[in-house]
C-alpha positions in Angstrom: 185.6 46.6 175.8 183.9 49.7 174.6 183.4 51.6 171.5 186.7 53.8 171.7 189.6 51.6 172.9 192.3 53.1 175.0 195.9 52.5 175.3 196.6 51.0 178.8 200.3 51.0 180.1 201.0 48.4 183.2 204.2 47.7 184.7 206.2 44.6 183.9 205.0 43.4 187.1 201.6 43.8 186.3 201.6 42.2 182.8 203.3 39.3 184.1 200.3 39.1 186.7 197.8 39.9 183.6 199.1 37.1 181.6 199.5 34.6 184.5 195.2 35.6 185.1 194.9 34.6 181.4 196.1 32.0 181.2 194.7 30.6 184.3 191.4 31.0 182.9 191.8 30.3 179.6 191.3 33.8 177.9 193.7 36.3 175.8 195.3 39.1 178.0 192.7 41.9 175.9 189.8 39.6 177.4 191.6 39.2 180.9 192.1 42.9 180.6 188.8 44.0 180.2 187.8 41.5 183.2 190.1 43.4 185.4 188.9 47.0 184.4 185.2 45.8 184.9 185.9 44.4 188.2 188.0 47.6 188.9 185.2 49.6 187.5 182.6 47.8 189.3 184.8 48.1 193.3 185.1 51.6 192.9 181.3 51.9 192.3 179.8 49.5 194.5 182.7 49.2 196.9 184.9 45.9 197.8 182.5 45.2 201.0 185.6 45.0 202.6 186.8 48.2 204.3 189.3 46.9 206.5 192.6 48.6 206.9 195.0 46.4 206.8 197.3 48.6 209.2 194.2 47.8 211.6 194.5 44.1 211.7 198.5 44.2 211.9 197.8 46.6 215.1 194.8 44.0 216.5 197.4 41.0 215.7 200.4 42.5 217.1 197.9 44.1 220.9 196.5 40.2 220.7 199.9 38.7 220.6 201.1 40.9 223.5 198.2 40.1 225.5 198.9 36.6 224.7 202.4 36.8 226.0 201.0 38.3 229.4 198.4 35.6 229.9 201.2 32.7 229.5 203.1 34.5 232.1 200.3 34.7 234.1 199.0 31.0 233.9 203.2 30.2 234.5 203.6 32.2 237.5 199.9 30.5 238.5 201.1 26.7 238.0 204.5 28.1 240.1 202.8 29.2 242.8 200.0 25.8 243.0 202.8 23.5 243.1 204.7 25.6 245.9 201.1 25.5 247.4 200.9 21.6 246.8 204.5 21.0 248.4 204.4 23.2 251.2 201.0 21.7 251.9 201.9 17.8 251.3 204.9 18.5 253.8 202.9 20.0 256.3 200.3 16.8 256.2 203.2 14.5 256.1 204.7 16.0 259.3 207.5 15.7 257.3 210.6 18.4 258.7 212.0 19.5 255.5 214.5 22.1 255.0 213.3 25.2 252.8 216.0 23.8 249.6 214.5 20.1 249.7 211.1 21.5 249.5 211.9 24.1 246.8 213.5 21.3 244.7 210.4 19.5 245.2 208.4 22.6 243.8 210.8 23.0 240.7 210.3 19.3 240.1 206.8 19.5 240.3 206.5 22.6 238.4 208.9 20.9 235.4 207.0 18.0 235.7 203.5 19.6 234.7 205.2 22.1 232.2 206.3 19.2 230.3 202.9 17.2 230.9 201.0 20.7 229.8 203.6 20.3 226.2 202.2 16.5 225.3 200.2 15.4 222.5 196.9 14.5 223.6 194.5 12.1 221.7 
């Protein structure tokens, strides 16, 4: 390290981490040591170049997640309401005199039907 060495105290924790470094790369734990406080040394000076806060990305992941969440209900209430389109529709060109109930078991069907399509493995 330097001229005047100094007495450094690290948690168990940290030793274990200090010697698992070590011996990773090959080098005693004094060497690994003085790695660690010249990095240190050298982030607090020049900075990590990374400033995020990671509070900020848990609070972007968790407002993405939630906006996620509305756009699949969305898009579900969307495919709903195109296959109740499609069935009233395909009735109506059919001349077809369906009862309200047939044609809404048509529409669940319909909507089932492309919800499991939608869930397929695709090549």
């Amino acid at each position: 390290m330097s001229a005047r060495a100094q007495t450094v105290r690290l948690t168990p924790p940290q030793q274990r981490a200090l010697v698992a470094f070590a011996k990773q790369r090959g080098l005693s734990e004094y060497a690994m040591l003085a790695r660690v406080v010249d990095a240190g040394l050298a982030s607090l000076i020049h900075g990590t170049g990374n400033q995020i806060d990671t509070r900020e990305i848990i609070a972007e992941l968790a407002s993405v997640s939630t906006r996620i969440v509305d756009v699949e209900r969305m898009l579900d209430r969307a495919l709903f309401t195109a296959c109740a389109a499609y069935c009233y529709a395909r009735s109506a060109a059919l001349g077809a005199r369906k009862t309200d109930e047939i044609i809404t078991a048509e529409i669940n069907a319909a909507y089932d039907r492309q919800r499991r399509l939608s869930r397929e493995k695709r090549p």
